[in-house]
N, C-alpha and C positions, 0 to 999 in steps of 0.2 A: 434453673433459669432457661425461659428458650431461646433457640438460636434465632440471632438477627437476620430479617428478608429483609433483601433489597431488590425493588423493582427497576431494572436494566432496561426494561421494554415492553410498551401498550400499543396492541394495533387491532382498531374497535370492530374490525369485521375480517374472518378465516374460514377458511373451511374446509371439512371433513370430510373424508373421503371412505367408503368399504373399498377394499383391495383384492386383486387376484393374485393367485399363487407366481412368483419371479420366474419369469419364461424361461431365461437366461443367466448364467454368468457374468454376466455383463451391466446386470443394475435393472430398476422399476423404470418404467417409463409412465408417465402423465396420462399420455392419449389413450392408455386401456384403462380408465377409469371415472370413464360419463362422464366429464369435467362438467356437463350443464345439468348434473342432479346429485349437486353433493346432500350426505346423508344428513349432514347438520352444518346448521351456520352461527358463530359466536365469537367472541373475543377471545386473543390471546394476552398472556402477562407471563414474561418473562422474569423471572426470577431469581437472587442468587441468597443460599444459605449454606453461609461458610466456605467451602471449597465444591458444593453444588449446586450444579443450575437447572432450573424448574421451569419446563412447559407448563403453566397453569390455563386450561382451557374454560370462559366463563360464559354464564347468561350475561348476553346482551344489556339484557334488561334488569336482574334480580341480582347479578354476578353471583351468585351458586356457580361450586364446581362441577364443572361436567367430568372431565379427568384431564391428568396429571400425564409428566413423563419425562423424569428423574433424569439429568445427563450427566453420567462420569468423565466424558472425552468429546471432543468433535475433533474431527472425522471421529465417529463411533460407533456402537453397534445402537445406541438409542436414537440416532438420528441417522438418514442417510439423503445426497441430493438423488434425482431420477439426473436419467442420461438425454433427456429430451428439453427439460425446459428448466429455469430461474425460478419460476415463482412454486415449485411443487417439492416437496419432499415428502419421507417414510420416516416418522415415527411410531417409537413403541413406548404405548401408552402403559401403566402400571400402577395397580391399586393396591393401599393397604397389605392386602393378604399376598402379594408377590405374584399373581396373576398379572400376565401380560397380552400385549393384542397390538398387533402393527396394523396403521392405518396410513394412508396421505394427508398430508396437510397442504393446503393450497391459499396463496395470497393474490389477493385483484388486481393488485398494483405489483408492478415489477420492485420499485421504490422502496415498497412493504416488504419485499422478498429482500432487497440487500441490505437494510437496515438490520431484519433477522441476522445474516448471512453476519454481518459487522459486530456487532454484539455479541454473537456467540464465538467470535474469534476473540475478539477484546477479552472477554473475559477470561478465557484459559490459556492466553498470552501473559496478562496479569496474574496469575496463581504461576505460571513457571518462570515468569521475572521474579515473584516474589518468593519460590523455592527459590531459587540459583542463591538473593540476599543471605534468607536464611542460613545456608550453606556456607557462605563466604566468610558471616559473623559466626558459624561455630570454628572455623579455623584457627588456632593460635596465631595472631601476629606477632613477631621479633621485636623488645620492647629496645629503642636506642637508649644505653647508660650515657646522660651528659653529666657526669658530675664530675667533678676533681677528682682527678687521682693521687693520693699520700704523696706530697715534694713536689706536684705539678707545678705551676708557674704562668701568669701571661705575662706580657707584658707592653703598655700602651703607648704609644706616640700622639702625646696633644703639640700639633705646631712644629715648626722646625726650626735649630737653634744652632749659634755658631759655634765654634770651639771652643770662647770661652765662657756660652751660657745663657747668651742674649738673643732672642726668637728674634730669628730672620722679620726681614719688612716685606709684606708683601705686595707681590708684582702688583705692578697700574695695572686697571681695566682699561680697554679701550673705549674709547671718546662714541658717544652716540652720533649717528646719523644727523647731518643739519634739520631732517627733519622731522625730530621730534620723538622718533621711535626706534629704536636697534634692531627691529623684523623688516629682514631682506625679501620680499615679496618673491617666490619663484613662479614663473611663465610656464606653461607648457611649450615645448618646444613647436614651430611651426610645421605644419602637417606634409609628408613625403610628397615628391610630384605626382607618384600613382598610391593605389591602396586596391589589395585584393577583396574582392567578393565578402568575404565570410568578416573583412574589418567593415565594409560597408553597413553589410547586415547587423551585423554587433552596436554601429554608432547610431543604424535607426531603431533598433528596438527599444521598446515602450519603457520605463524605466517604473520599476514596480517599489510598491511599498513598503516599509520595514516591516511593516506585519508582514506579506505575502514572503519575504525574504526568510523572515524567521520560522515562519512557517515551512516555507518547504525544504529549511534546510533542516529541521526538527524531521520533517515525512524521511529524510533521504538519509540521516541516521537511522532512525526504525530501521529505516528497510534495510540496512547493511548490518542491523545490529538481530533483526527478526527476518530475513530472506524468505521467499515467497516462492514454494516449489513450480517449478517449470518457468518462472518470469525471472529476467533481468531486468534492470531499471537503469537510468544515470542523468544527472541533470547537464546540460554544456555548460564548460567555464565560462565561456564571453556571455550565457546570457539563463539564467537560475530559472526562467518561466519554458524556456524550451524544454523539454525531457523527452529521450529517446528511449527504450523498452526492446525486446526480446521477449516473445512467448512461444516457449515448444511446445506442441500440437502433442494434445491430450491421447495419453494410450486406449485404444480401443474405438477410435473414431477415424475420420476419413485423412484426420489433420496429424494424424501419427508419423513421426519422423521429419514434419516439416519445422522449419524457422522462421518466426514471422515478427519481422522488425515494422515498429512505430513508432508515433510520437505525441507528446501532449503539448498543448501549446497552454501554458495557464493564464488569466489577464493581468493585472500588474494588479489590482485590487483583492489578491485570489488569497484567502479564502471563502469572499462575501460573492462572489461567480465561480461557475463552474469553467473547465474546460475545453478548449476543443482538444477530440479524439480523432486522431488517423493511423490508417496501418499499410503501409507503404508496400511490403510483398505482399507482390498476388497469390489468392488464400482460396477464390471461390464463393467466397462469405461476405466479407467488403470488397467498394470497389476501393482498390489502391491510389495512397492519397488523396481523399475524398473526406470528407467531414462529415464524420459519422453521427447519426441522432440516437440516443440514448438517453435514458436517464438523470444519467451521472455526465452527461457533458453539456455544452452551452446550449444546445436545442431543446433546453428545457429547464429555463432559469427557476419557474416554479415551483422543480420539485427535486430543488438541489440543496444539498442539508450543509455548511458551512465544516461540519464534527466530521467528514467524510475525509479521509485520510488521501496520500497518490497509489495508497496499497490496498486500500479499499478501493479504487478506482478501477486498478489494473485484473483485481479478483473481478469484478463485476464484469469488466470489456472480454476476459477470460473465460467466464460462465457465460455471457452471452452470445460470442464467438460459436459453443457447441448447439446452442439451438438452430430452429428453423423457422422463429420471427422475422416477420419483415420491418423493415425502417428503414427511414430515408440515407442512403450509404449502403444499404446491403444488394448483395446480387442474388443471384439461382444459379446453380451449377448444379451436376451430378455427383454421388459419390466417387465414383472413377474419375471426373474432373479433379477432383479436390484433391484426393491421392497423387494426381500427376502432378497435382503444386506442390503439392509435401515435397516431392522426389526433387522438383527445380527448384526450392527455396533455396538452396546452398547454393549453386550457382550463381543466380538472380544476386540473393544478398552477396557474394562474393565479388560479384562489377557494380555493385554499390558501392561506389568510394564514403559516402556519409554514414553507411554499416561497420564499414570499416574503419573508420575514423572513430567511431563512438565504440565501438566492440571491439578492439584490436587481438583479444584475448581470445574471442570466438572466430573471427578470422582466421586466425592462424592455425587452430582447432579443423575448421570448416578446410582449408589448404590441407591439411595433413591426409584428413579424409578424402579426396578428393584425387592425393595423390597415389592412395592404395591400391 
């Protein structure tokens, strides 16, 4: 019998790339490879059979295979991102006879590029949820014995009776309300003479929907239950559509060693809208506290996918952060700029009382160091 495909993912135009030998240790970059004359152009279809998933590359028009290119892992040696851009990656293609060949793979849309990026985490999130199960039901569980034991005994109390045998009378109820009903209606009590800032804030925010509610409190177990290397995340009590983030600055880039706090503001309808995105420490890349255009946030309701998780969100603000696209929100700095933010983000985040209010854990971390 053969094994069952499932198609995860169709995006009707890709392209192929011939590649030069990896200059560095460091990973492919995009720009050495004529981005304006890829060698072939056609459809992707994403694949999964069994516990593998399948780049399947097609005609356009005929959908014939062009080639194939089997993934065991992501991050893997079958797939890898470049260090420059979102929408580019290095796969290796592989045919029947175990013949292989690494090419680039390129998407026109950013959009295109994270939905990729989403799908191929989904799925090997789901096969090691679904090992862990496996594992849990081969465990012996301890079965509880309820059963009597030889001479055991209960014994029951119907009613309570007097000494000589006759069930007590029971107590009166009390008398309803003259009007008509026994619920004591409770008031809120009337509001203090003053009220700080952050209650203010709290009682004008927008008040959002049980969906949006259930929603992000469903993204915000994932996240605690599936952690996200290099990102923190946390929603505020007094208000579920605020969310504050932590992301440490990618190794081998200018943002290495730095802490870069932000936050998402979701709509109260969220997840039929997207987000706004800001990132409060100065980074070089955004400007701080600024509402950044992407994607995946409100500046671009068209082509914001509802299925898009706040951990797909933060990955995408995360890969896009390491480019050197422009959008409205971002700056220019130098490499050496960027590096000196690295080195004052701890500081900077440390006289942030709102860093530290939401991170109390990295604060104190960030003190320790600080005091060395």
């Amino acid at each position: 019998m053969d094994d069952y495909e499932s198609v995860c993912l169709v995006k009707p135009e890709i392209f192929i790339y011939r590649i030069p030998p990896q200059a560095s240790n460091k990973g492919h970059k995009a720009a050495d490879w004529k981005l304006d004359e890829p060698n072939w152009t056609g459809r992707l279809k994403l694949v999964s059979i069994n516990k593998l998933l399948v780049i399947k590359l097609e005609d356009k028009e005929s959908g014939n295979l062009y080639a194939k290119c089997p993934i065991e892992q992501y991050p893997g040696p079958a797939i890898e991102t470049v260090t420059d851009s979102s929408r580019y990656f290095v796969i290796r293609l592989k045919n029947d006879s175990g013949q292989t060949a690494f090419v680039g793979l390129g998407f026109a849309d950013r959009s295109d590029s994270f939905d990729f990026n989403v799908a191929l985490q989904d799925h090997f999130k789901y096969l090691e949820k679904d090992e862990q199960l496996q594992k849990s039901a081969e465990k012996p569980q301890p079965q509880l014995d309820l059963a009597f034991k030889e001479g055991q005994t209960i014994s029951i109390n119907i009613g309570k009776k007097d000494k000589s045998g006759n069930p007590l009378a029971a107590k009166p109820r009390p008398q309803a309300a003259s009007g008509g009903t026994n619920i004591v209606p409770f008031l809120p009590p009337p509001p203090g003479p003053s009220m700080n800032q952050s209650r203010v804030r709290e009682m004008s925010a927008p008040e959002p929907t049980q969906i949006a509610i259930r929603r992000l409190k469903r993204d915000l177990e994932k996240l605690q239950e599936e952690p996200i290397e290099g990102i923190t995340a946390m929603a505020l009590d007094t208000n579920i559509l605020e969310w504050h983030y932590v992301i440490c600055g990618t190794a081998d880039t200018p943002y290495e060693g730095g802490l870069y706090h932000g936050k998402l503001v979701f709509p109260p309808d969220f997840p039929w809208k997207p987000p706004s995105i800001y990132m409060m420490t100065p980074n070089g890349r955004f400007i701080p506290n600024y509402r950044l255009c992407l994607t995946i946030s409100d500046y671009h309701p068209e082509t914001w996918n509802p299925g898009w998780t706040v951990s797909a969100i933060l990955v995408g603000l995360h890969s896009f952060m390491n480019e050197d696209s422009i959008a409205t929100g971002c700056t220019t700095s130098t490499d050496q700029q960027k590096r000196q933010l690295a080195q004052d983000s701890i500081h900077y985040n440390l006289r942030d009382p709102e860093f530290c209010r939401c991170f109390p854990e990295w604060a104190e971390e960030l003190r320790k160091t600080v005091g060395k």
